[in-house]
LUMGUTI-161113 format. One record per residue: y, x, z of N, C-alpha, C, O, CB in turn. Coordinates in pm, 1 decimal. Glycine has a CB too. Layout:
// LUMGUTI-161113
<rec <Y,X,Z>,<Y,X,Z>,<Y,X,Z>,<Y,X,Z>,<Y,X,Z>>,
...
This chain:
// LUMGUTI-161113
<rec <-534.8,-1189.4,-1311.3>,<-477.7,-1307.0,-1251.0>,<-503.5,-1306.5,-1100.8>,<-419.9,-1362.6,-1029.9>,<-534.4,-1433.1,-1315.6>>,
<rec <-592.1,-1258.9,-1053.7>,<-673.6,-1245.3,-926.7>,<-567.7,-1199.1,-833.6>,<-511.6,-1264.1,-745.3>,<-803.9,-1139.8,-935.4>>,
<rec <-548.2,-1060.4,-873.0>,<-489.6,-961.0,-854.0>,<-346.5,-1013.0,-846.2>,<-308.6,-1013.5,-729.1>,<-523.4,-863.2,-948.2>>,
<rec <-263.7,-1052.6,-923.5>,<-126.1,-1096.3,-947.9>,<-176.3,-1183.9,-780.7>,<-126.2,-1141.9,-676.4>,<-75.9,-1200.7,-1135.3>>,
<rec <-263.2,-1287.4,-778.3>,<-224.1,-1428.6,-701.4>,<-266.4,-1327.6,-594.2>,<-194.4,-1351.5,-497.3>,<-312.5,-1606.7,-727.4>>,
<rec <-347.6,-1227.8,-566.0>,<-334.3,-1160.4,-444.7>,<-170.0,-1101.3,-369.8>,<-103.0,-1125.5,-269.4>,<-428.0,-1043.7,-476.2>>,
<rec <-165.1,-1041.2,-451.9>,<-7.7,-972.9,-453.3>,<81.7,-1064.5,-408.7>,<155.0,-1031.8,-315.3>,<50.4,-926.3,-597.6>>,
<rec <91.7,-1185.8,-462.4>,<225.8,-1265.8,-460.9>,<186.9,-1356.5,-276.6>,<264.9,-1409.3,-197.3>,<237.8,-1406.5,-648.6>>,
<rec <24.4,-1335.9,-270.8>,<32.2,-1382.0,-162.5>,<60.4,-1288.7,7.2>,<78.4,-1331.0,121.4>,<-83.1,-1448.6,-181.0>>,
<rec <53.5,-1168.2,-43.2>,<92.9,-1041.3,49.0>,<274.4,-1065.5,52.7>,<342.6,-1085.3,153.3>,<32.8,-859.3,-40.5>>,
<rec <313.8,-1057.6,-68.2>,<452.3,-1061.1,-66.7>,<531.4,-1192.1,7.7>,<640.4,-1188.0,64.8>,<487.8,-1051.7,-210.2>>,
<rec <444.1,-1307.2,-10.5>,<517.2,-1402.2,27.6>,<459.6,-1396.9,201.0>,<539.3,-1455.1,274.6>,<492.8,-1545.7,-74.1>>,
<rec <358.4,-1348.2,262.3>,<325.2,-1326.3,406.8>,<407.7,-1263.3,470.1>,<424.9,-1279.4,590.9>,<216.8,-1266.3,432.0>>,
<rec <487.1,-1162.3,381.9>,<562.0,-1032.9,425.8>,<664.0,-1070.9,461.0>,<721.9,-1007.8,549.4>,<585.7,-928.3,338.3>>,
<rec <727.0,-1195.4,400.8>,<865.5,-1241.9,382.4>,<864.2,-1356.3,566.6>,<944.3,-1352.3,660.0>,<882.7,-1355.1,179.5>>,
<rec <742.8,-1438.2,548.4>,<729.6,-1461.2,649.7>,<764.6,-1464.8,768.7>,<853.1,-1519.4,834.5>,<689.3,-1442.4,647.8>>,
<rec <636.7,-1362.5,795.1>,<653.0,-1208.7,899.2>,<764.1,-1176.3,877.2>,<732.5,-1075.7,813.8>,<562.9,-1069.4,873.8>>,
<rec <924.1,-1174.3,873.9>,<993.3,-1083.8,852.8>,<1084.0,-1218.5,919.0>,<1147.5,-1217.4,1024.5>,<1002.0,-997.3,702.9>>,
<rec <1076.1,-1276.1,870.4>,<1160.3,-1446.3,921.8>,<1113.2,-1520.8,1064.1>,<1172.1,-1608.9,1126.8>,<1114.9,-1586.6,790.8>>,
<rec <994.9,-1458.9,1090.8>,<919.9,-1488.8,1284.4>,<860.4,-1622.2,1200.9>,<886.0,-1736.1,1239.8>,<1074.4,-1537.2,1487.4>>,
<rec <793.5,-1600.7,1104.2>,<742.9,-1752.7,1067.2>,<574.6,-1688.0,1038.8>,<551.0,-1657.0,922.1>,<844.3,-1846.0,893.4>>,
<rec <507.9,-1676.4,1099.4>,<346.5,-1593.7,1049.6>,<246.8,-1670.9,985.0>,<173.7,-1751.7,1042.3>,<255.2,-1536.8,1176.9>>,
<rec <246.0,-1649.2,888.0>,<129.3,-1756.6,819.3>,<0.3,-1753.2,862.0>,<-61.1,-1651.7,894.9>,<107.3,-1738.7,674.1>>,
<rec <-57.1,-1911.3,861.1>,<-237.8,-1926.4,941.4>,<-297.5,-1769.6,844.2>,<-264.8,-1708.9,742.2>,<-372.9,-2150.1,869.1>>,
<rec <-393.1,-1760.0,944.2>,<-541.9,-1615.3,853.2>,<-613.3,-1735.5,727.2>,<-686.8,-1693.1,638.0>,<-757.8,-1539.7,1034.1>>,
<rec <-589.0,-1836.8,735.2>,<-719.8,-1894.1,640.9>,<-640.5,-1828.4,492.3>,<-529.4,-1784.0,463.2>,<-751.2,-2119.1,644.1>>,
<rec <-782.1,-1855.1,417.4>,<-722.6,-1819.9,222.7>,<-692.6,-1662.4,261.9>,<-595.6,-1632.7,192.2>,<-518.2,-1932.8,139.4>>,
<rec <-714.9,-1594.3,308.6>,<-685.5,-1459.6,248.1>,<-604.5,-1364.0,305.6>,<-630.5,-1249.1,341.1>,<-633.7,-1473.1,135.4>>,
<rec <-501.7,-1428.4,309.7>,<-333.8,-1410.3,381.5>,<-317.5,-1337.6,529.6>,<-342.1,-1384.9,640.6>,<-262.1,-1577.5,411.6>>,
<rec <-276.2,-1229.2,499.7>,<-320.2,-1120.4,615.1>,<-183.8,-1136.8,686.8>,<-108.1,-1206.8,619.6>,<-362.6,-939.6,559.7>>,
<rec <-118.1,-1083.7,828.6>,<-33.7,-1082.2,862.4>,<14.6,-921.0,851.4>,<-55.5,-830.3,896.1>,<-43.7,-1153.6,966.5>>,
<rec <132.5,-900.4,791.5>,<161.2,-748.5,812.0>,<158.0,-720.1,927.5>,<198.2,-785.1,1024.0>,<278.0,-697.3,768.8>>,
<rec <79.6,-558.9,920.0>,<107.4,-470.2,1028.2>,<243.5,-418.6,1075.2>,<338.1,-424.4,996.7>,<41.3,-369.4,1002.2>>,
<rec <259.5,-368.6,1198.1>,<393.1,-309.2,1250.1>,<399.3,-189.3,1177.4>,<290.7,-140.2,1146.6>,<404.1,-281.9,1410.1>>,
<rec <521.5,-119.5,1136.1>,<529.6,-42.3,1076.3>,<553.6,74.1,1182.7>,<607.4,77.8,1293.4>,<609.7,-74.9,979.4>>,
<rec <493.5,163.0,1104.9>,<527.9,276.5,1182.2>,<646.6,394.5,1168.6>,<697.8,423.8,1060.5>,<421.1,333.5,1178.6>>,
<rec <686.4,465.5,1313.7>,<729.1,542.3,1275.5>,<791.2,649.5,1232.1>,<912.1,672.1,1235.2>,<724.1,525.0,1276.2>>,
<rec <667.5,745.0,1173.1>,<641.2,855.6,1127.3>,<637.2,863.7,992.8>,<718.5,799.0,926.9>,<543.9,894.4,1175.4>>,
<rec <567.0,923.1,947.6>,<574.4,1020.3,804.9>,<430.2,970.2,775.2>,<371.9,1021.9,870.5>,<598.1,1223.8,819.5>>,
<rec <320.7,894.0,695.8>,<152.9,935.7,740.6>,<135.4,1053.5,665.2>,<214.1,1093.4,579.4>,<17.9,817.4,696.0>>,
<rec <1.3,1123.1,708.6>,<-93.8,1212.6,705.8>,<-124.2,1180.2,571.0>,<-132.9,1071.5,513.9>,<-202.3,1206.9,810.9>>,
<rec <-142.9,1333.5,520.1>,<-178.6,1305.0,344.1>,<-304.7,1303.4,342.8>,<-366.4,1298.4,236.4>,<-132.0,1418.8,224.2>>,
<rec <-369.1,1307.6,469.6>,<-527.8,1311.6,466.8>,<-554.0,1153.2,479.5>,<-628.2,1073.6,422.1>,<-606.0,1411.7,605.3>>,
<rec <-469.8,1146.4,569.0>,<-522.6,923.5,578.3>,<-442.3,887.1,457.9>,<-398.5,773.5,476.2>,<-437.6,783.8,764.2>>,
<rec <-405.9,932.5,348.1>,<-358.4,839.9,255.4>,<-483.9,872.6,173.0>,<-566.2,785.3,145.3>,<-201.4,860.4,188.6>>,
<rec <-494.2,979.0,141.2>,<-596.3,1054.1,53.2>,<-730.9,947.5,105.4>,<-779.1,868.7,23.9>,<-613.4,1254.6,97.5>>,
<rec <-777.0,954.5,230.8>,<-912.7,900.8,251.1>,<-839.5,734.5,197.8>,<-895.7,650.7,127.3>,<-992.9,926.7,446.0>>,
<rec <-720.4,727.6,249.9>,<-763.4,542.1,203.1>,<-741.0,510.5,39.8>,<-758.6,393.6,5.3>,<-631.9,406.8,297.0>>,
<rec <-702.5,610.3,-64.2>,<-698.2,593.1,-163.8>,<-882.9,654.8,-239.5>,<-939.4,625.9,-345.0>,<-552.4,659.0,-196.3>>,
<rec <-915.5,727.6,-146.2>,<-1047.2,764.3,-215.4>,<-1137.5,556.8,-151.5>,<-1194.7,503.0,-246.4>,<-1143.3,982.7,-110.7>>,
<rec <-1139.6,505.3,-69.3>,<-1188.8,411.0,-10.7>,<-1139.4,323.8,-157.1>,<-1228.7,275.8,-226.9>,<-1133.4,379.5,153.8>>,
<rec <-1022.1,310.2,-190.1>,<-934.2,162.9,-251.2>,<-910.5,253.6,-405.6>,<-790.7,275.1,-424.1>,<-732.3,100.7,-135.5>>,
<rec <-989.3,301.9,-502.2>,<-942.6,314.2,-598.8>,<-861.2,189.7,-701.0>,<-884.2,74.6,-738.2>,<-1037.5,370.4,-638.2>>,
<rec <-736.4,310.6,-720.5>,<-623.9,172.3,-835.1>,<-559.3,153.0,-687.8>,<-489.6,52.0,-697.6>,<-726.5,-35.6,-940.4>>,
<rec <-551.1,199.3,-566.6>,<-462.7,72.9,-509.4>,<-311.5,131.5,-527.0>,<-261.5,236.6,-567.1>,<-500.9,28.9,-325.7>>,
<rec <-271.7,23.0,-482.2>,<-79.2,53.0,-500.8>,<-51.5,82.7,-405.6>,<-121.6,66.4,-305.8>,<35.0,-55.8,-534.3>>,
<rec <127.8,168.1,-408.9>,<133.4,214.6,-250.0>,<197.5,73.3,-165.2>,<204.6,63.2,-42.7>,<256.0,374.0,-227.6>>,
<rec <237.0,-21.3,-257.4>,<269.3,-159.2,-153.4>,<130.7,-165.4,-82.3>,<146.6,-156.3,39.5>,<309.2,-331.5,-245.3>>,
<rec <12.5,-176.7,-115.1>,<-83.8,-202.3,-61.9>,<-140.9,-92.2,48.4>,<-226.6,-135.1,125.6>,<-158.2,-232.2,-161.6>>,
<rec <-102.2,39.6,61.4>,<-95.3,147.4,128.0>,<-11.3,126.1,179.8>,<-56.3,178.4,281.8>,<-96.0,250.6,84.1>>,
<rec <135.1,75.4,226.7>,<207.1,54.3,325.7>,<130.9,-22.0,381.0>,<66.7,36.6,468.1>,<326.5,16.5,310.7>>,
<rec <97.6,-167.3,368.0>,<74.0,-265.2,458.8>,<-33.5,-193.7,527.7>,<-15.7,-141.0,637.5>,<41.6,-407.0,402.0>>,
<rec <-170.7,-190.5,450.3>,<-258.6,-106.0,546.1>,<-238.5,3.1,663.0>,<-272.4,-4.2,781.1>,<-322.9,-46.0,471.4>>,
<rec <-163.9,120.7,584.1>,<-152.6,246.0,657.1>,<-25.7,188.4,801.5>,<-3.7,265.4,895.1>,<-84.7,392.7,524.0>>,
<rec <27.0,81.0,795.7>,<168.5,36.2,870.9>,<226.3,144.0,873.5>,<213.8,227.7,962.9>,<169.6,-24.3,1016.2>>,
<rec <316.9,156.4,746.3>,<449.0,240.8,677.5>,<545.9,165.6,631.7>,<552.8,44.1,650.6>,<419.0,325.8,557.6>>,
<rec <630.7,236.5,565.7>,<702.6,236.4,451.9>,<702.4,300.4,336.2>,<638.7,405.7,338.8>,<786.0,250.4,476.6>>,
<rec <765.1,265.4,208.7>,<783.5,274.6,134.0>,<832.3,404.8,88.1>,<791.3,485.8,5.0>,<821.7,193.2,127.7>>,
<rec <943.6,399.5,176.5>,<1041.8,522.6,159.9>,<976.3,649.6,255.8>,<1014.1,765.0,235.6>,<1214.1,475.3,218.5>>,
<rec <846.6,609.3,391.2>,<787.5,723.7,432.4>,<689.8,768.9,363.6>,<683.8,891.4,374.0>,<750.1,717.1,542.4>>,
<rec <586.4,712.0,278.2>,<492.9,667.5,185.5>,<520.0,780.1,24.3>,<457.3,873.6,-25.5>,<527.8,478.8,165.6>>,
<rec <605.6,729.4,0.4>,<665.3,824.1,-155.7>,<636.1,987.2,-139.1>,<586.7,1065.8,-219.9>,<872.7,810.6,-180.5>>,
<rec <684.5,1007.8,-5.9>,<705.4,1172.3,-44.2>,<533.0,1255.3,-51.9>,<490.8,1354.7,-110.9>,<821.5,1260.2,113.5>>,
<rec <460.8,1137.0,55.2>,<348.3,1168.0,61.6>,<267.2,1154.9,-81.4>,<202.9,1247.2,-131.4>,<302.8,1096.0,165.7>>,
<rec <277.8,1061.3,-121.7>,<249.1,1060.5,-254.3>,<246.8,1140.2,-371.8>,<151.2,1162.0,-446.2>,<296.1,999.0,-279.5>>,
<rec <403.5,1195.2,-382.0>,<439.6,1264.0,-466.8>,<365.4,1388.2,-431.6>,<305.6,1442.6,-524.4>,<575.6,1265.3,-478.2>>,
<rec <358.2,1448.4,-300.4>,<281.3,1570.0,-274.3>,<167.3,1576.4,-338.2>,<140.2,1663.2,-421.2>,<253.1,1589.6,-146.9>>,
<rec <57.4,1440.0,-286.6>,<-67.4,1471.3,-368.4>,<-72.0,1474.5,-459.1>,<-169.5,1542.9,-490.2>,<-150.8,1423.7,-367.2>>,
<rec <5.3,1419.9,-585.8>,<-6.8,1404.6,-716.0>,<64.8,1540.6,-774.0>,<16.3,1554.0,-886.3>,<56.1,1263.9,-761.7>>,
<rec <131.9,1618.4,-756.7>,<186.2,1754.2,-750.6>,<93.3,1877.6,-688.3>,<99.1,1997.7,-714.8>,<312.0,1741.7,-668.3>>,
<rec <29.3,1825.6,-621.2>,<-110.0,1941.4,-565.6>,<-200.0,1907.2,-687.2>,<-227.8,2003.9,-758.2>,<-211.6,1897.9,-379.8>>,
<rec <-250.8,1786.1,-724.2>,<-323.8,1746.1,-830.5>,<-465.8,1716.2,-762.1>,<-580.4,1748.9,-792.9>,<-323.0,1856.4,-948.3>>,
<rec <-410.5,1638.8,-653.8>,<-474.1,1552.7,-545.0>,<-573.0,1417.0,-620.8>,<-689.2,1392.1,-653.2>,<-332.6,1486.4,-441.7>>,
<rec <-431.1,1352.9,-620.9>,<-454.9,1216.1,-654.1>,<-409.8,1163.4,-859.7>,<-308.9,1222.2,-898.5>,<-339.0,1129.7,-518.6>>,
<rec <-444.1,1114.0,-916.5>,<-405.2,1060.5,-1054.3>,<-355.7,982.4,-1017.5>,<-377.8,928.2,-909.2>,<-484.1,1024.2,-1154.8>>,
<rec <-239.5,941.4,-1129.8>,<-100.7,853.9,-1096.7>,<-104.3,755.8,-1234.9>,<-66.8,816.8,-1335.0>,<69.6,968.4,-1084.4>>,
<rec <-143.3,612.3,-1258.5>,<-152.6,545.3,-1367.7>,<-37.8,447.2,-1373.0>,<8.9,411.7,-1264.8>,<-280.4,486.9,-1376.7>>,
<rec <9.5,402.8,-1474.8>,<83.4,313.8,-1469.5>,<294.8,376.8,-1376.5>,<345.1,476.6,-1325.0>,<-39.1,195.7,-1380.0>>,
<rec <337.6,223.1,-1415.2>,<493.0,269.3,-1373.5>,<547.2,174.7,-1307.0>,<523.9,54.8,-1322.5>,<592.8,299.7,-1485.9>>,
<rec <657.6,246.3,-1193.3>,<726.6,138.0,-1107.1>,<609.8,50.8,-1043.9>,<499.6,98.7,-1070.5>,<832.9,39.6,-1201.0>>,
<rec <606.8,-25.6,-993.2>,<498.6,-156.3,-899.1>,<409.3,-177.5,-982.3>,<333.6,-268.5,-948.4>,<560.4,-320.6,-855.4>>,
<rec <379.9,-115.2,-1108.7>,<254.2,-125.8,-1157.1>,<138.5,10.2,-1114.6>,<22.1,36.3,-1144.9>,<281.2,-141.5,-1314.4>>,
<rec <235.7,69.3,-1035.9>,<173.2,205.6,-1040.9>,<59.3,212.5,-962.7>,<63.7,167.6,-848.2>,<261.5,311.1,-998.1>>,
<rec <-38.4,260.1,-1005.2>,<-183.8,302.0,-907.8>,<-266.3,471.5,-894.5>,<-249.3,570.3,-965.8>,<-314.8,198.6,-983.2>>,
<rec <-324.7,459.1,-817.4>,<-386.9,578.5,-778.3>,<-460.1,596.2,-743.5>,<-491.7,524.7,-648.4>,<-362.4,632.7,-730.4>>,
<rec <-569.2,721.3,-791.2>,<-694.7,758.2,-765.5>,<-721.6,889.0,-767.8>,<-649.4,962.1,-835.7>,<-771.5,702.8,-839.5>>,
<rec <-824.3,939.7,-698.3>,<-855.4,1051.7,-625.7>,<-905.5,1128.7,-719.7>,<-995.8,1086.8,-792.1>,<-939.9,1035.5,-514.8>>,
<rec <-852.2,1257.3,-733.0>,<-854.6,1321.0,-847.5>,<-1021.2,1369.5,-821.0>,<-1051.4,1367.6,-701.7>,<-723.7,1442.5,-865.8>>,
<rec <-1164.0,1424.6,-942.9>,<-1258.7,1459.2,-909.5>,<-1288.4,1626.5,-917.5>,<-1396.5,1671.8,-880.1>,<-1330.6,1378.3,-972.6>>,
């Protein structure tokens, strides 16, 4: 439940931010970062998924300031090297650093 009311409160900040409307910092509620843009480094995804085990890559965009669509390919690499473990499907999906 935690987790869900975290999420829905990233998503609804995002929407925000996206409308020039920025929600106060109190409760939690982060302001998205600027996105970047490049491609990121499979080493800064790798270190921030070894830091955030389970996290999602929505939650790796906002942090890393990406996208989605720059984000994936990186992904798919590590999990195809046999980098990272891949649980779950679609926006449920999470990841952790293979040992």
């Amino acid at each position: 439940m935690r987790t869900a009311l975290e999420d829905a409160r990233a998503t609804l900040a995002s929407c925000l931010a996206l409308n020039g409307a920025a929600p106060a910092s109190s409760g939690g509620v982060q302001t998205p970062r600027p996105r970047a843009a490049g491609r990121p480094d499979e080493e800064q995804v790798l270190a921030y998924i070894r830091e955030h085990p389970g996290a999602r890559s929505e939650e790796m965009c906002r942090e890393l300031g990406t996208e989605a669509a720059r984000l994936r390919p990186v992904l798919h690499a590590l999990r195809d090297e046999g980098r990272v473990n891949v649980e779950g499907k679609a926006r449920a999906t999470r990841y952790t650093v293979t040992k």
